[in-house]
VMD Tcl script that builds the backbone (N, CA, C; Angstrom):
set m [mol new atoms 306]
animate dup $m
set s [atomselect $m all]
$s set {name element resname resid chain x y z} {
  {N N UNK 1 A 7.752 9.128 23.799}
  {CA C UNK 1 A 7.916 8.000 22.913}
  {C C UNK 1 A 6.730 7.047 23.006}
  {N N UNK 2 A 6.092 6.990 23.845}
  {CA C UNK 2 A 5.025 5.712 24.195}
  {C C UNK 2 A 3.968 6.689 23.515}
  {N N UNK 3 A 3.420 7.804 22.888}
  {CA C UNK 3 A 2.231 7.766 22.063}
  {C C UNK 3 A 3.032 7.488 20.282}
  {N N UNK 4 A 4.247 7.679 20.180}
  {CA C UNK 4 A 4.750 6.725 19.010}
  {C C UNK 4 A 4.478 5.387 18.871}
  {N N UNK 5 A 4.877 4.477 19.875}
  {CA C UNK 5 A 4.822 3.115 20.340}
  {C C UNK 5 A 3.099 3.072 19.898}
  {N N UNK 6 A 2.600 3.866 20.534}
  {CA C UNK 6 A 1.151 3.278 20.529}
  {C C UNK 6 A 0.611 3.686 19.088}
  {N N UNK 7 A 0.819 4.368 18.313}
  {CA C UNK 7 A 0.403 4.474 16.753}
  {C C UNK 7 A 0.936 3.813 15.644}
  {N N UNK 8 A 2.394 3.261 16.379}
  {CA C UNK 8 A 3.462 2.279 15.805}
  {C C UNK 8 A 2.221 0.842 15.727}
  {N N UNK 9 A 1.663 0.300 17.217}
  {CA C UNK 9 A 1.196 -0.608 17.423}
  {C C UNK 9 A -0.362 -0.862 16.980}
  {N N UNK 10 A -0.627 0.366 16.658}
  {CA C UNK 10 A -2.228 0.705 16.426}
  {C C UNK 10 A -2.089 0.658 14.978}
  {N N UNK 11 A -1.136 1.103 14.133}
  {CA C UNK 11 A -1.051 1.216 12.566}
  {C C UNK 11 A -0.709 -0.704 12.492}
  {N N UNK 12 A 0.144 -1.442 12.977}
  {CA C UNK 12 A 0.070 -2.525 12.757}
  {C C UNK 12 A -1.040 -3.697 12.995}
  {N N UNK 13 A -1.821 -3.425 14.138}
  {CA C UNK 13 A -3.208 -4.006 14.331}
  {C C UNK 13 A -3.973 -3.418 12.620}
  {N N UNK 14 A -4.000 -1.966 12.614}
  {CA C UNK 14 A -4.895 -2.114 11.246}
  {C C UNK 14 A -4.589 -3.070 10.443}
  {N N UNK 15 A -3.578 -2.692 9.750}
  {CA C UNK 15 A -3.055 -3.221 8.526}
  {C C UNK 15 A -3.093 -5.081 8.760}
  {N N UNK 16 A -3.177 -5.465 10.202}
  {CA C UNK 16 A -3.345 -7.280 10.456}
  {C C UNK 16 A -4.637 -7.400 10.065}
  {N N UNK 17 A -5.662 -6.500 10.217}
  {CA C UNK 17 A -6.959 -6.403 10.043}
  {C C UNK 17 A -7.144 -6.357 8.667}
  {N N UNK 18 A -6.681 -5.311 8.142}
  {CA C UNK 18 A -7.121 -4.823 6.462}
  {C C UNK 18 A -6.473 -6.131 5.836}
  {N N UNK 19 A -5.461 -6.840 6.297}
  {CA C UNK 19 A -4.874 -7.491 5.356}
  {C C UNK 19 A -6.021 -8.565 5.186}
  {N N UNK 20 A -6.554 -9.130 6.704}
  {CA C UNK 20 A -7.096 -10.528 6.489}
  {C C UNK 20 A -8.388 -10.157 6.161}
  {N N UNK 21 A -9.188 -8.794 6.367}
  {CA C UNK 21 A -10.469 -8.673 6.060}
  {C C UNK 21 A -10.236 -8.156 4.192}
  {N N UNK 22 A -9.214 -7.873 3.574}
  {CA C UNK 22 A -9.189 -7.605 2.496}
  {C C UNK 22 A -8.708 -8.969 1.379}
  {N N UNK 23 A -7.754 -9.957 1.848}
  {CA C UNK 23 A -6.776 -10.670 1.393}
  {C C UNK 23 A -7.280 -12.491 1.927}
  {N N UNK 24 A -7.025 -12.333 3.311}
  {CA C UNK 24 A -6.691 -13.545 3.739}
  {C C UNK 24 A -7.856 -14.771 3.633}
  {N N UNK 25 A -8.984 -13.737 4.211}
  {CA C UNK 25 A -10.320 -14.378 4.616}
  {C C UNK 25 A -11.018 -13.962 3.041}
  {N N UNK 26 A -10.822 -13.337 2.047}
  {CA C UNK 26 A -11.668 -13.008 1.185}
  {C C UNK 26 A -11.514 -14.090 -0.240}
  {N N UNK 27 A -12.492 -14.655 -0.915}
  {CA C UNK 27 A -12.817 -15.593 -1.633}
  {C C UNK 27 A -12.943 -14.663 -2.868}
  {N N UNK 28 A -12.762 -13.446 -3.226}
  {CA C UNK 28 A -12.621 -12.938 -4.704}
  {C C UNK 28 A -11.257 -12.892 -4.806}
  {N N UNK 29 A -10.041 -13.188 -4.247}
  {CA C UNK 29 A -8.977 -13.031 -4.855}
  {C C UNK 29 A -8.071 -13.702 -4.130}
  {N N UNK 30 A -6.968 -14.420 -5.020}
  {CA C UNK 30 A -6.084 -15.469 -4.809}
  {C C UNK 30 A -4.792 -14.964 -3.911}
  {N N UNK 31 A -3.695 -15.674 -4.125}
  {CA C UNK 31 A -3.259 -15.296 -3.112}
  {C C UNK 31 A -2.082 -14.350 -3.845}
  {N N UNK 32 A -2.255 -14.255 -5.322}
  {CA C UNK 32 A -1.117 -13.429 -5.988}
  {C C UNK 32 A -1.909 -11.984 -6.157}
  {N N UNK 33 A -3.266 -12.423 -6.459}
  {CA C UNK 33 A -3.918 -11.056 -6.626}
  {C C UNK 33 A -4.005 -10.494 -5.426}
  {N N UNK 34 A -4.266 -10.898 -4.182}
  {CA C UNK 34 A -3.938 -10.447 -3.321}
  {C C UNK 34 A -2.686 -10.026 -2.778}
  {N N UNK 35 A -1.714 -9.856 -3.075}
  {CA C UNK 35 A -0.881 -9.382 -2.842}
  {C C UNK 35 A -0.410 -8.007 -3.567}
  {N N UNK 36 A -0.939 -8.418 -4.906}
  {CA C UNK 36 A -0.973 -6.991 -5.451}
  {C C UNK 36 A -1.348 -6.305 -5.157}
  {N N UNK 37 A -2.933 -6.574 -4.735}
  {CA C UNK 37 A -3.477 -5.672 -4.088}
  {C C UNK 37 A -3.422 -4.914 -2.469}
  {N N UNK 38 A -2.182 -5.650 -1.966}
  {CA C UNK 38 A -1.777 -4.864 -0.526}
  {C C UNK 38 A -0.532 -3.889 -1.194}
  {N N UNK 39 A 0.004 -4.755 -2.426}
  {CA C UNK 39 A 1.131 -3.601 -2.880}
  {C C UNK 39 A 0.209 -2.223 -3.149}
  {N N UNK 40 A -0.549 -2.296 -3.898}
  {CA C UNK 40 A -1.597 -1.110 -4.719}
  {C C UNK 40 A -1.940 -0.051 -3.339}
  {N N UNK 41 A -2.264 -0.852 -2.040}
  {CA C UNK 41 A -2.893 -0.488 -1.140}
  {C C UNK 41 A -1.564 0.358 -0.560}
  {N N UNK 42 A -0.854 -0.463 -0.666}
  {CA C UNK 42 A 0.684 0.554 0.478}
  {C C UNK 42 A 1.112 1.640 -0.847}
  {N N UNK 43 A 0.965 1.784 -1.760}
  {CA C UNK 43 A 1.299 2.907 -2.833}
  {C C UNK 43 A -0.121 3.894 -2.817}
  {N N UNK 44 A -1.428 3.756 -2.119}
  {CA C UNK 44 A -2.344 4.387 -2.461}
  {C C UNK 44 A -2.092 5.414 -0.820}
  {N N UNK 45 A -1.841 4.364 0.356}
  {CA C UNK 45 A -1.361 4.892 1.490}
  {C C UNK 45 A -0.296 6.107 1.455}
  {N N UNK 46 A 1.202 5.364 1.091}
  {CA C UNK 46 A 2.178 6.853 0.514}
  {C C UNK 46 A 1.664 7.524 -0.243}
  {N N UNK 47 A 1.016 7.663 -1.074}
  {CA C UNK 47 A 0.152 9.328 -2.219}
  {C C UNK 47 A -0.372 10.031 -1.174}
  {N N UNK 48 A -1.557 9.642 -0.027}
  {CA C UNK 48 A -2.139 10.205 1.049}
  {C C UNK 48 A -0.745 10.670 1.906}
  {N N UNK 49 A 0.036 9.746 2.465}
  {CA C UNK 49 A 1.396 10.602 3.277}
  {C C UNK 49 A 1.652 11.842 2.609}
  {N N UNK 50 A 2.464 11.823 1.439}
  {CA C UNK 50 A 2.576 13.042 0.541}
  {C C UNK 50 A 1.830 13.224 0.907}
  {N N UNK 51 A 0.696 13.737 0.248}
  {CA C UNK 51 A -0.369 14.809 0.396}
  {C C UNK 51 A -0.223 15.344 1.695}
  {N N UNK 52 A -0.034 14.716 2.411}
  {CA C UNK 52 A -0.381 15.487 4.272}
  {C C UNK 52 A 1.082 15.966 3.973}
  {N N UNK 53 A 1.857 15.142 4.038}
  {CA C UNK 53 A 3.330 15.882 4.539}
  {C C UNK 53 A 3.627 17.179 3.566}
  {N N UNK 54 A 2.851 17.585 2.392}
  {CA C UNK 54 A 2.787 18.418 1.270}
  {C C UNK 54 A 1.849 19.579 1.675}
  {N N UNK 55 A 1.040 19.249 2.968}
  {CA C UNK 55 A 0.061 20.302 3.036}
  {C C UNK 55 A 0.636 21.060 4.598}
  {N N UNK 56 A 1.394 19.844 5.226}
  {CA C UNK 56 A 1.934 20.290 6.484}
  {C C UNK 56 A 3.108 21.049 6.013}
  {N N UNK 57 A 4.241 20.869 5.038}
  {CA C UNK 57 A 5.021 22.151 4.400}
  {C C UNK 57 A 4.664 23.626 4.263}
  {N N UNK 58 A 3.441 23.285 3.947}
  {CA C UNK 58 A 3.088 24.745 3.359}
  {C C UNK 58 A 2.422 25.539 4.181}
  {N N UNK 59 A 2.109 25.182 5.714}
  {CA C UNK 59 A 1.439 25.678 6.384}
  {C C UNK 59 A 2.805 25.905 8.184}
  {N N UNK 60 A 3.667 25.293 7.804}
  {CA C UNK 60 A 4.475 25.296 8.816}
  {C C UNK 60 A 6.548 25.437 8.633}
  {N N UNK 61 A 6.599 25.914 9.322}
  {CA C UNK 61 A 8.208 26.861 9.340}
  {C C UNK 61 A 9.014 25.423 9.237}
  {N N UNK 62 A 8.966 24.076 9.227}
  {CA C UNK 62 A 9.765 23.148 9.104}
  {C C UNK 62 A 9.574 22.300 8.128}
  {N N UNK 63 A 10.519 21.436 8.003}
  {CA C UNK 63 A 11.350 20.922 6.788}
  {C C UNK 63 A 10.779 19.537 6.202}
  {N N UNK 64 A 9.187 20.032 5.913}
  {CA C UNK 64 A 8.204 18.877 5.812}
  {C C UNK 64 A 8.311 18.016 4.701}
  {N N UNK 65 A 9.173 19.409 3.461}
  {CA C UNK 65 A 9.273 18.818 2.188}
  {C C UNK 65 A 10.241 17.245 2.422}
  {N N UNK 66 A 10.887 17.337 3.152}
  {CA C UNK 66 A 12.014 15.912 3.258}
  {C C UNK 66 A 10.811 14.802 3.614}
  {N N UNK 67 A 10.100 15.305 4.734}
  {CA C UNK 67 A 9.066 14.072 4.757}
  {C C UNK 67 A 8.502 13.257 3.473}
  {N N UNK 68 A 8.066 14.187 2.800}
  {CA C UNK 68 A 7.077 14.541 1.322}
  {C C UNK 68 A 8.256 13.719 0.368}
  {N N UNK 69 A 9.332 13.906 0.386}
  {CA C UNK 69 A 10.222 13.072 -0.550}
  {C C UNK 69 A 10.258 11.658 -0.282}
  {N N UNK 70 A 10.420 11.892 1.112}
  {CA C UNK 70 A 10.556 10.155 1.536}
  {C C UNK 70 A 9.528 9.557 0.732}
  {N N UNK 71 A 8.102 9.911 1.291}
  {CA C UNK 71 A 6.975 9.458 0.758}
  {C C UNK 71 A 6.866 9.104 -0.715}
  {N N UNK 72 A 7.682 9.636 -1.603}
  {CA C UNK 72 A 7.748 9.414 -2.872}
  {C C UNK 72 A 8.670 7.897 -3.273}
  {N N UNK 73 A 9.958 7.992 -2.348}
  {CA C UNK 73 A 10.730 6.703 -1.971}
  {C C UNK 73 A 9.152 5.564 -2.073}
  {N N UNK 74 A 8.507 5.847 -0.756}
  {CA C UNK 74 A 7.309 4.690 -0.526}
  {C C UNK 74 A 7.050 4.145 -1.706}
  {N N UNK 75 A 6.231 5.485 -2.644}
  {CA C UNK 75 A 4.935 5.038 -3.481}
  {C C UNK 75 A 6.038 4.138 -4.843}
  {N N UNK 76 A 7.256 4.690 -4.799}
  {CA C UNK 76 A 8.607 4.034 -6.406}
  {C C UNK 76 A 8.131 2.899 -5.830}
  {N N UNK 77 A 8.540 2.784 -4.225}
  {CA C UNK 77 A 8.920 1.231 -3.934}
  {C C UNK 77 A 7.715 0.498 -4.338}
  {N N UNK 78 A 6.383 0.976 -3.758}
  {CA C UNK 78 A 5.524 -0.055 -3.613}
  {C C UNK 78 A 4.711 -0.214 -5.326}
  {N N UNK 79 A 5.086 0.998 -6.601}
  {CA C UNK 79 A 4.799 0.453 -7.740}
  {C C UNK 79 A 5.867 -0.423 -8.170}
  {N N UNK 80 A 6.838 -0.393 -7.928}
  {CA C UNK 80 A 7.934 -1.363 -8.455}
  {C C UNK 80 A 7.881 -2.582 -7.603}
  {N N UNK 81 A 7.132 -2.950 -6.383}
  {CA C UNK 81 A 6.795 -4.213 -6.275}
  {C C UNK 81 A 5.464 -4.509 -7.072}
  {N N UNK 82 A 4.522 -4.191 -7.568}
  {CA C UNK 82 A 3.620 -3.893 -7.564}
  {C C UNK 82 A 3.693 -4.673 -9.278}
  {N N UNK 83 A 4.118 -3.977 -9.832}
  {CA C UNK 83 A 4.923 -4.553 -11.171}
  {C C UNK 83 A 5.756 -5.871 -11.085}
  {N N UNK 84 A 6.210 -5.824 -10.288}
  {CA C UNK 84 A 6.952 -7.309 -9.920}
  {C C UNK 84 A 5.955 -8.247 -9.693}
  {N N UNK 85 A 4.902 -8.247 -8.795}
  {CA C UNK 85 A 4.252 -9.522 -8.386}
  {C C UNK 85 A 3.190 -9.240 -9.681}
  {N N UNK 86 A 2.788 -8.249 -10.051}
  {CA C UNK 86 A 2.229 -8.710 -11.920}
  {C C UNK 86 A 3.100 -9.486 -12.685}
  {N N UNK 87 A 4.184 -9.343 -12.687}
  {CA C UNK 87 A 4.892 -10.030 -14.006}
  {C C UNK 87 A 5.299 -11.303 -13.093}
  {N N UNK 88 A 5.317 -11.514 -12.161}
  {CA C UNK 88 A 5.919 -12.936 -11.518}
  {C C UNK 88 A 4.396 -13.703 -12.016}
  {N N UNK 89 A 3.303 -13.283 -11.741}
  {CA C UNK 89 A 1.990 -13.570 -11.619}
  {C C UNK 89 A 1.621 -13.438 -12.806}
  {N N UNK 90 A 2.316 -13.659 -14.019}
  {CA C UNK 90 A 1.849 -13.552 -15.250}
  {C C UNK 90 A 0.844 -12.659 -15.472}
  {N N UNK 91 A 1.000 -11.544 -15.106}
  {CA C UNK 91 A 0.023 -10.399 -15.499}
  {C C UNK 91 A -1.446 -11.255 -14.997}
  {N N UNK 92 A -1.577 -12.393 -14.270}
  {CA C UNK 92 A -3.090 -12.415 -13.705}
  {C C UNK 92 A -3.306 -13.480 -15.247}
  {N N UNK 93 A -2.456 -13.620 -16.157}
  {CA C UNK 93 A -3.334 -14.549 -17.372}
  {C C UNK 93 A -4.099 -15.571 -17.079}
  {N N UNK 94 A -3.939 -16.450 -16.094}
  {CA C UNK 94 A -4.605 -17.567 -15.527}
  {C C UNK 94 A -6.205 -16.640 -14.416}
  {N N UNK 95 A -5.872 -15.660 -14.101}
  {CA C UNK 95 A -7.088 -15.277 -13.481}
  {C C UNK 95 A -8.310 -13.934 -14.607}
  {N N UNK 96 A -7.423 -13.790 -15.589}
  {CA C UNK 96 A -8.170 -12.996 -16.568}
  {C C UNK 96 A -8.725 -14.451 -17.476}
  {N N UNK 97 A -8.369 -15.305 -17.878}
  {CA C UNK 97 A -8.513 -16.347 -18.235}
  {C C UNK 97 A -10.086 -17.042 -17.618}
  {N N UNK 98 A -10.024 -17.468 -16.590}
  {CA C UNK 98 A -11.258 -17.306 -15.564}
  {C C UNK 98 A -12.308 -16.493 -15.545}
  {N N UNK 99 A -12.038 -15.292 -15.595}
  {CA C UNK 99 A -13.144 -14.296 -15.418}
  {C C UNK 99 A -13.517 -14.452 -17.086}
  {N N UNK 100 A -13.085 -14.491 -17.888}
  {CA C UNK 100 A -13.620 -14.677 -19.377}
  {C C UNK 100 A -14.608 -16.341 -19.590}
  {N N UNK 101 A -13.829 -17.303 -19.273}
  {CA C UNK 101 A -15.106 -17.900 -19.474}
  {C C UNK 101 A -16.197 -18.398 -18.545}
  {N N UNK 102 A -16.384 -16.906 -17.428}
  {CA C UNK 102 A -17.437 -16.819 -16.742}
  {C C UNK 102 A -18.616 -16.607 -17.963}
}
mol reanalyze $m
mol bondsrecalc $m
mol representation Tube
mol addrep $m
């Protein structure tokens, strides 16, 4: 269990990292676009799960496809938040708005 623990703890250091070197600390995007964009990021993450758990099926005697489904659970969830903080965020109109009369 402790090399779980430790990839458990090592996947959460990334993602503290990616968030603030992508989101927190970064001056191209607010704090709604940023969020979309960790949703976009956790739906681009599950497509890669699939894929592995889709390639580990086909190469091994166990029941990888259930993994591979879950993963599909992920990517619904994280476009259907993903869609949510667009439409809460007015589709970005106030930040497409901006970039136009750059």
């Amino acid at each position: 269990m402790a090399a779980r623990e430790n990839l458990e703890q090592q996947a959460g250091q990334l993602a503290a990292r990616l968030a603030n070197e992508l989101v927190e600390s970064s001056e191209q995007v607010d704090f709604r676009m940023g969020t979309f964009l960790l949703t976009a990021l956790a739906a681009e993450l599950g497509q890669r799960v699939q894929q592995r758990c889709w390639e580990q099926a086909r190469r091994s005697t166990s029941n990888w496809d259930m993994a591979a489904a879950e993963a599909e659970t992920l990517i619904a969830a994280a476009w259907r938040c993903m869609e949510t903080v667009s439409l809460l965020s007015g589709h970005f109109r106030d930040s497409d708005d901006q970039a136009l009369s750059r």
